[in-house]
TISEBA-942962 format. One record per residue (C-alpha): residue in one letter; z, y, x. Coordinates in steps of 0.02 Angstrom, whole numbers, plus 50000, padded with zeros to 5 digits. Layout:
   res      up   north    east
     A       Z       Y       X
...
***
This chain:
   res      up   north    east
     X   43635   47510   48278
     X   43637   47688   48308
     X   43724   47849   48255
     X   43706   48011   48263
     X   43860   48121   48260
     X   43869   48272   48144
     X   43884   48470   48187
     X   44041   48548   48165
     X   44064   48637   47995
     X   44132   48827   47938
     X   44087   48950   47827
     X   44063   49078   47965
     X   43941   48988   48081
     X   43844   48929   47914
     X   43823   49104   47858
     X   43781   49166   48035
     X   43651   49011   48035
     X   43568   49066   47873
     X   43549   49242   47917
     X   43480   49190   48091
     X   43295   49198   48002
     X   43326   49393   47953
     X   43404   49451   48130
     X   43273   49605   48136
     X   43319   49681   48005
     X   43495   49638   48023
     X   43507   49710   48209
     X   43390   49854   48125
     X   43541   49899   47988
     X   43671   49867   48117
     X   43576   50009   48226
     X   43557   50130   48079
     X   43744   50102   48051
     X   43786   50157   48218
     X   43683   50291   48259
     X   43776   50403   48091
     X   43886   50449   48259
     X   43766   50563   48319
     X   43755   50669   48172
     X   43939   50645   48147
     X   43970   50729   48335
     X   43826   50837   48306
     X   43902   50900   48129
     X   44072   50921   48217
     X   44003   51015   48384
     X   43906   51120   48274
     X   44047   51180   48142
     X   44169   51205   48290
     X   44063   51307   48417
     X   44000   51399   48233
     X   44185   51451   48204
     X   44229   51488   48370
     X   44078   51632   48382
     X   44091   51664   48197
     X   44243   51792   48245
     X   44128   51876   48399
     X   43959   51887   48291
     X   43899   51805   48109
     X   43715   51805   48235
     X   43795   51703   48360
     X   43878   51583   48239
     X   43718   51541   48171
     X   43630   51426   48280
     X   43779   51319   48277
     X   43799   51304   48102
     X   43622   51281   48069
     X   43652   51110   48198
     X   43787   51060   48078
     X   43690   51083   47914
     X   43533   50973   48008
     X   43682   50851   48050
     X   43715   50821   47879
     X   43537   50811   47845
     X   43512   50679   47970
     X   43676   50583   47922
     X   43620   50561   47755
     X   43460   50507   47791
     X   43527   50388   47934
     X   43647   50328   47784
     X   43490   50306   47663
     X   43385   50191   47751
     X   43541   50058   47842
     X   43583   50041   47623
     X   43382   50019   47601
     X   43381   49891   47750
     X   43555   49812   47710
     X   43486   49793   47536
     X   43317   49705   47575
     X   43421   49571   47703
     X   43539   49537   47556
     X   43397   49502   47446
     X   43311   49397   47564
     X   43452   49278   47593
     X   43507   49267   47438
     X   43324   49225   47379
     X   43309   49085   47517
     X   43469   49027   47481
     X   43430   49010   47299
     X   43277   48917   47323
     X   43377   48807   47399
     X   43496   48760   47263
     X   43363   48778   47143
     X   43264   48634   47223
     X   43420   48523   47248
     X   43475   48580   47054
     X   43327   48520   46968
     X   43219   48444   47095
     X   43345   48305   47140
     X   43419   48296   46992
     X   43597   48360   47046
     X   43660   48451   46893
     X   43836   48511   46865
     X   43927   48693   46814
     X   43979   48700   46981
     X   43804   48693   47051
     X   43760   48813   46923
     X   43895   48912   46961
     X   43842   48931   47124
     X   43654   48972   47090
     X   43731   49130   47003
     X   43890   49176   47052
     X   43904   49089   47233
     X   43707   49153   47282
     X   43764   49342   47226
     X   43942   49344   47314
     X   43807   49335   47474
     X   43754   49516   47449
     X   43891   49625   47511
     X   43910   49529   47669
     X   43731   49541   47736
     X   43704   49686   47657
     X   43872   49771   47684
     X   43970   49696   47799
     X   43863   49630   47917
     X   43801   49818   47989
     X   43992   49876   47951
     X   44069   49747   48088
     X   43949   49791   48237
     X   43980   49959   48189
     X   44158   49975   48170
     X   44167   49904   48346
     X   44067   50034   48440
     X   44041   50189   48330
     X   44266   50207   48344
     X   44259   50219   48525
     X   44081   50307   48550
     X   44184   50451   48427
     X   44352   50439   48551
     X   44252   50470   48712
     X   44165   50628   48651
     X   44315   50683   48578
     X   44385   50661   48764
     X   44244   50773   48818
     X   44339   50901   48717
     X   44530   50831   48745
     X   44576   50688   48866
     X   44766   50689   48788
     X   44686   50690   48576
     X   44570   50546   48653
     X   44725   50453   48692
     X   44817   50493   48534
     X   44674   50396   48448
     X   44635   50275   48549
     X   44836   50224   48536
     X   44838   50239   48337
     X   44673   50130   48330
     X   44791   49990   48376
     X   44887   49972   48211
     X   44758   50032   48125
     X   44660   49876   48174
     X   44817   49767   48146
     X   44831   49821   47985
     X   44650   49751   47945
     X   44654   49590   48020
     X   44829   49564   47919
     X   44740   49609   47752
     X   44592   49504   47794
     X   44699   49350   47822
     X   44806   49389   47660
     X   44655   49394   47541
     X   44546   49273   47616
     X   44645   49114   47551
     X   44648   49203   47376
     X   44480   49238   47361
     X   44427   49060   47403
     X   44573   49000   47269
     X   44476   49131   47156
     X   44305   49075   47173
     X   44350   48879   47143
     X   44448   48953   46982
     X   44278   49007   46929
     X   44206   48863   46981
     X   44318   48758   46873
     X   44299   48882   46721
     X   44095   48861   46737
     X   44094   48675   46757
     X   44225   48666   46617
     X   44126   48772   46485
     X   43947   48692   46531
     X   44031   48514   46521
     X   44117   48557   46357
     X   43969   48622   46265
     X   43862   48478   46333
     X   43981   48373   46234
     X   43993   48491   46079
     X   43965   48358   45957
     X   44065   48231   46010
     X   44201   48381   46020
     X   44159   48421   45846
     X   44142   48226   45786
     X   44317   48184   45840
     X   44399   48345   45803
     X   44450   48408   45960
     X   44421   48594   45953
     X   44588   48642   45974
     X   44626   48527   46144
     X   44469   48624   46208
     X   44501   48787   46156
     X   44679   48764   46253
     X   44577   48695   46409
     X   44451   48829   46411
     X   44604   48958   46389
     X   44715   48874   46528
     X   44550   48885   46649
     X   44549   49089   46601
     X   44712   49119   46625
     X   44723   49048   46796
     X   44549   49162   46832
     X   44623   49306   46793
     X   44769   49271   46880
     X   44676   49249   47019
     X   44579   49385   47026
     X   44714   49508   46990
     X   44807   49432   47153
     X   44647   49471   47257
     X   44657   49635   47173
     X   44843   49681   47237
     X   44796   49625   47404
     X   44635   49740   47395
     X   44736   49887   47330
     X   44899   49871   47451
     X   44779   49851   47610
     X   44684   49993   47540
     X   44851   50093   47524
     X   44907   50017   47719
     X   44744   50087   47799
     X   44734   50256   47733
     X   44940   50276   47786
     X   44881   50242   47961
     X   44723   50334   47945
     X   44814   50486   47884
     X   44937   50475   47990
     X   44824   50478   48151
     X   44748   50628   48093
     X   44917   50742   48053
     X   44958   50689   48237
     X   44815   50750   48290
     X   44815   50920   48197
     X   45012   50928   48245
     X   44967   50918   48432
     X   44798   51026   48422
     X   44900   51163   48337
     X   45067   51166   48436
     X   44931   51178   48592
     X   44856   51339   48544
     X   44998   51401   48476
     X   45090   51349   48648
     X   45229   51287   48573
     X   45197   51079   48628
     X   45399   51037   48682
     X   45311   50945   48845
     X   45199   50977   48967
     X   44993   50929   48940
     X   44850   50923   49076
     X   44750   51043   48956
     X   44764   51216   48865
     X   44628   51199   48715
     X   44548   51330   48630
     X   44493   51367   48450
     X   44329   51282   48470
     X   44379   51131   48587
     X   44537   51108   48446
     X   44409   51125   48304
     X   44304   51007   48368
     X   44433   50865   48398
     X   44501   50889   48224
     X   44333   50869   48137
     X   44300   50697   48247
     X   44498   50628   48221
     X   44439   50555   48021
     X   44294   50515   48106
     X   44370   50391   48226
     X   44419   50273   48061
     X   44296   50305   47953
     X   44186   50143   48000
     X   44360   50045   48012
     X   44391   50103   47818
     X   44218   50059   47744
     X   44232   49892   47866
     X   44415   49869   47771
     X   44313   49934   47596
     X   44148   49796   47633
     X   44304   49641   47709
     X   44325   49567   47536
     X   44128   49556   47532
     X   44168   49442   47680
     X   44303   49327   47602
     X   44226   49320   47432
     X   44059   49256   47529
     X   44157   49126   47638
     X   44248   49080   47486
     X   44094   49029   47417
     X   43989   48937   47546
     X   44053   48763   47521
     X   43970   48779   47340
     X   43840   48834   47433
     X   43780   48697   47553
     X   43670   48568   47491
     X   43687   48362   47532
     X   43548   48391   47678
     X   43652   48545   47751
     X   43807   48439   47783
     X   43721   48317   47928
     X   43854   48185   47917
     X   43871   48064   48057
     X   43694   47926   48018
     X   43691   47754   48046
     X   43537   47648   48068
     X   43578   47477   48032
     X   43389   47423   48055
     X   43302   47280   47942
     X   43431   47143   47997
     X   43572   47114   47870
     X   43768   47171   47965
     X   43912   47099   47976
     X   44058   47208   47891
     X   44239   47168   47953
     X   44370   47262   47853
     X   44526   47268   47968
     X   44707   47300   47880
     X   44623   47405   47753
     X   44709   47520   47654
     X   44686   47626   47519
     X   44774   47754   47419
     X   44734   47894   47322
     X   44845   48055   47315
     X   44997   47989   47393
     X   45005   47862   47238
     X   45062   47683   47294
     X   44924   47594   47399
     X   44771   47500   47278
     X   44719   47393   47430
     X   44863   47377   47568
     X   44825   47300   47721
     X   44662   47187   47678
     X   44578   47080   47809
     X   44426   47011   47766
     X   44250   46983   47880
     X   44077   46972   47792
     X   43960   46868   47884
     X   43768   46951   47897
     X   43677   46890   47730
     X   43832   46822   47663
     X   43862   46875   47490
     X   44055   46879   47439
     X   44129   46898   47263
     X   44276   47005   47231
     X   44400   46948   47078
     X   44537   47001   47034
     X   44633   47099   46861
     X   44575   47264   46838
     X   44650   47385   46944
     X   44678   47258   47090
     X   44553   47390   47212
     X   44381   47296   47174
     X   44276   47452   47145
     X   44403   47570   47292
     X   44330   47438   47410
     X   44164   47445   47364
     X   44181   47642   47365
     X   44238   47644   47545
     X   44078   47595   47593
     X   44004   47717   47506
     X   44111   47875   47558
     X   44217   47889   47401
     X   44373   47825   47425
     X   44494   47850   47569
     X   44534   47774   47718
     X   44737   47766   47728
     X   44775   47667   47861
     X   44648   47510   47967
     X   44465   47500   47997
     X   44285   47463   47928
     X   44167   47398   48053
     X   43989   47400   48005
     X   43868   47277   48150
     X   44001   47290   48255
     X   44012   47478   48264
     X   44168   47576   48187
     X   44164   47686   48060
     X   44266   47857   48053
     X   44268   48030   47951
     X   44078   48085   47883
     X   43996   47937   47927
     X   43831   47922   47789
     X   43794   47758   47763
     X   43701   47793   47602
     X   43530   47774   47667
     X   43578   47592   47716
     X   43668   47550   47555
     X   43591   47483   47397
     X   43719   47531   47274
     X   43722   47488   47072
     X   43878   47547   46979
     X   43936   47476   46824
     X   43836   47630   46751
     X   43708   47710   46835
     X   43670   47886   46849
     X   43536   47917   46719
     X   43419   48093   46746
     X   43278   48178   46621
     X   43118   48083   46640
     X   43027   47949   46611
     X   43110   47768   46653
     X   42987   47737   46805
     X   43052   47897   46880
     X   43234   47848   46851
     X   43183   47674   46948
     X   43112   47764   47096
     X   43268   47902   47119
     X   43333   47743   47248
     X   43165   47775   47356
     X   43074   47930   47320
     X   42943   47872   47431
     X   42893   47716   47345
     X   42724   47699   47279
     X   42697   47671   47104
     X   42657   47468   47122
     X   42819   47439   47205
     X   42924   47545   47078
     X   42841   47443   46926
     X   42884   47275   47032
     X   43049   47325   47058
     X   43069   47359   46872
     X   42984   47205   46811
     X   43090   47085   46952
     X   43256   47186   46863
     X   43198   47109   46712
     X   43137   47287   46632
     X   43006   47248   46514
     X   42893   47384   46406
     X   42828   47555   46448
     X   42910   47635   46593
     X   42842   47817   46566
     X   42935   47802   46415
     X   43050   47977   46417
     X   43251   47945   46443
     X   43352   48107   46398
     X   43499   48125   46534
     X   43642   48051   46421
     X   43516   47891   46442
     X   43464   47889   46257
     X   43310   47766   46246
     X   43407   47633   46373
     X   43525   47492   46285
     X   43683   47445   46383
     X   43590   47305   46471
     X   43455   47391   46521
     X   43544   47527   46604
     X   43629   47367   46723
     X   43453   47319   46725
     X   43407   47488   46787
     X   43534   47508   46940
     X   43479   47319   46985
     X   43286   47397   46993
     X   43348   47552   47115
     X   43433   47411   47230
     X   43304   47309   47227
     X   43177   47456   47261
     X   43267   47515   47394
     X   43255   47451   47572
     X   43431   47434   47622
     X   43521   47287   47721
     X   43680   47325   47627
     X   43704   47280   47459
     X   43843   47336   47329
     X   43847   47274   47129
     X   44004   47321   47023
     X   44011   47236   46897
     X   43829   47192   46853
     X   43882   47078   46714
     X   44004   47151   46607
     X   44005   47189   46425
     X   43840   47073   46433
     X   43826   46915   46287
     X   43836   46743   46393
     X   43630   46726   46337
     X   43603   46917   46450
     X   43730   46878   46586
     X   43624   46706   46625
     X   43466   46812   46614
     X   43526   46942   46734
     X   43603   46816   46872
     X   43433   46756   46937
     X   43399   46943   46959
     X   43552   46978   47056
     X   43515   46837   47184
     X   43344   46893   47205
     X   43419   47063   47250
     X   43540   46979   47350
     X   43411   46896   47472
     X   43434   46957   47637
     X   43551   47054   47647
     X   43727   47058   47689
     X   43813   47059   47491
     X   43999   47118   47403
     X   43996   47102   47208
     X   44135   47152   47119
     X   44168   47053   46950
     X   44261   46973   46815
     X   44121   46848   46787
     X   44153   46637   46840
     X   43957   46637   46827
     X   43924   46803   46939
     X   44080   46718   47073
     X   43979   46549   47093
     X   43833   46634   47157
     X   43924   46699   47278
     X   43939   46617   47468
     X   44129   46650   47465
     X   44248   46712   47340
     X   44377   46806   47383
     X   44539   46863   47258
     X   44605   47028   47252
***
């Protein structure tokens, strides 16, 4: 048996990995974002030499303000086309990205608000980081110093003033990004929960309306609101007091500078300088000092953009994106050894505490006990769904630990099976995609499914009867190749004249491979090699 471990997962590297396809025109925006500091310096050069000849000769003066009118000309085009580009790699993600949930929405059959949730709202919370935030970072790391050392051209001792204010500046951000980021993730899974919630609750309209209900909703639906808009008006505060933080620094930076530029000309400064500026040199300092923070404010503006996108991903990432740890058991039914096993959900007491029990390969072993007694936990602890609190699970000898899969190797049929839009065949061949069409109608017809199976089943499973939906996960297990088999409760709510009819099917599905059934059935126990009493 081997395995195959899993990558490491976080929103940022899965956002850096999906814009990895658009890195042209992501380096291209980044580029356009940067160069706006040659106009900027070019705009600033221009108005300050203007001023400084203005008061020798109007003739003289114009050159240089003709330099700072074609800086703004050029800024605002520069500023044009990094939006243009920014928006085209935000649309481009977002479509790819979308595709991608579309295809695991309807072509697998995975539907839930949250996943539709996250085809609208999660897809569109991608925008403002490639499209924003993405060209603001790269550029709010070089344009602030490219600004400071032509500044220095101009003033060594104003270059140091900002370069010394950038400090808290910076400090500031990095505080307000860690601040909001944990409330805009608690904000987007509040409007994941409102989503799911509303979709779920008018999926079940009439049975709302048939058991008069409307009221227990309506307070549901309200509570979910509430807690939205309580949400988003804490991500809010944090927006607007950051906002507030930045531009105190910001403007205080600048008054230092002007303080210190005018005291200097004026020859006033208490202490001595290495420099004597001039009108133009002074001029030309104070029109780069906003400068300087500009890119650090729009970066601050464009961070939420950031946390709302993280805040989304894990909505985003598909069952194939995840790469859990795989195990390939092979043809050859395992042994499974559960060592001190224990499990508990939530801190609750323990369902299962300290089990023992070894499965020989092919054995198939029946699990009793009164409901509650951790028949089904077990079974789900195969399967990924229930928690591990304390011992082991070894699978053919190896151990298994956190994100193992071992889905692909498990034939699984609950006590009701997941039932999607289609016809009954297709419903059969969900366990192997794969499968050609004679060994999904042998499956079916071994299961003990009789009639037309392109008959259409709506997703609530209307056209099925109770035991042919058992009937139905017995066909998937059967169908799929797996050395692994799991049945919980197979039997139940079955007449004694069904239940006979179904056993034969569960030992052919049995054959060969290594078997835990959970039941309440004496007739579904004697099958079984060894019983063992939960």
């Amino acid at each position: 048996m081997t395995a195959v471990s899993p990558a490491p997962f976080a929103p940022a590297a899965w956002l850096k990995q999906t814009g990895r396809a658009w890195r042209r025109p992501a380096m291209l925006a980044a580029a356009l974002t940067v160069a706006d500091v040659l106009p900027a310096i070019g705009f600033a050069a221009g108005l300050a030499l203007g001023i400084d000849q203005f008061g020798r000769s109007p003739i003289a003066a114009a050159p240089w303000l003709a330099l700072a009118a074609a800086s703004l000309i050029a800024r605002g085009l520069l500023s044009q086309a990094g939006v243009a580009v920014g928006a085209r790699l935000g649309r481009a993600v977002k479509r790819d990205v979308r595709d991608r949930l579309l295809t695991d929405l309807f072509g697998r059959g995975r539907r839930s608000g949250d996943r539709l949730t996250a085809v609208v709202e999660g897809v569109e919370a991608l925008d403002g980081y490639y499209a924003r935030f993405t060209p603001l970072r790269l550029a709010a790391g070089l344009s602030p110093l490219l600004i400071i050392a032509a500044a220095a051209v101009a003033s060594p001792v104003s270059a140091a003033i900002l370069l010394f204010t950038l400090l808290p500046f910076v400090l500031g951000m990095i505080l307000a990004g860690t601040a909001a980021a944990g409330e805009s993730r608690r904000q987007f899974q509040a409007l994941e929960r409102l989503s799911g919630l509303f979709v779920d609750r008018v999926r079940a309209l009439p049975a709302v309306l048939a058991f008069g209900a409307t009221d227990r909703v309506t307070a549901e639906i309200t509570t979910a609101s509430n807690e939205l808009e309580h949400r988003t008006a804490r991500v809010m505060r944090i927006a607007f007091a950051s906002s507030a933080v930045l531009e105190f620094f910001s403007a205080l930076s600048v008054a230092l500078i002007a303080v210190y530029c005018g005291f200097n000309l004026l020859r006033l400064l208490p202490f001595p300088v290495p420099e004597t500026l001039n009108l133009g040199r002074a001029f030309f300092v104070l029109a780069l000092a906003p400068e300087v923070y500009q890119p650090l404010r729009r970066l601050a503006a464009a961070y939420h953009d950031r946390q709302a996108a993280e805040a989304a991903v894990p909505a985003l990432i598909t069952p194939d994106e995840t790469k859990p740890v795989r195990l390939t058991l092979g043809d050859t039914a395992p042994s499974i050894r559960f060592l001190a096993v224990s499990i508990a959900y939530d801190g609750a007491a323990p369902v299962i505490d300290g089990l023992d029990l070894d499965v020989r390969p092919g054995q198939i072993v029946a699990l009793v006990g009164a409901s509650g007694a951790g028949k089904s936990s077990l079974l789900h602890l195969l399967l990924g769904l229930s928690p591990l609190t304390a011992g082991a699970v070894e699978i053919g000898g190896v151990r298994l630990g956190d994100g193992v899969d071992l889905s692909g190797q498990i034939a699984w049929a609950s006590q009701a099976p997941v039932v999607v839009p289609g016809s009954l065949a297709r419903n059969v061949a969900l366990a192997d995609p794969t499968a050609c069409p004679g060994r999904v109608k042998a499956a079916a017809q071994t299961a003990g499914l009789t009639g037309d199976l392109e008959r259409p089943i709506d997703e609530r499973g209307g056209g099925l009867s109770g035991g042919e939906r058992r009937r139905l996960g017995l066909a998937r297990a059967m169908l799929k190749r797996a050395p692994i088999l799991l049945l919980d409760e197979p039997t139940a709510n079955l007449d004694p004249a069904s239940e006979q009819a179904m056993l034969e099917t569960i030992r052919e599905a049995a054959r060969g491979r290594t078997t835990l059934i959970a039941t309440h059935s004496a007739a579904v126990a004697a099958l079984a090699d060894r019983v063992v009493r939960l």
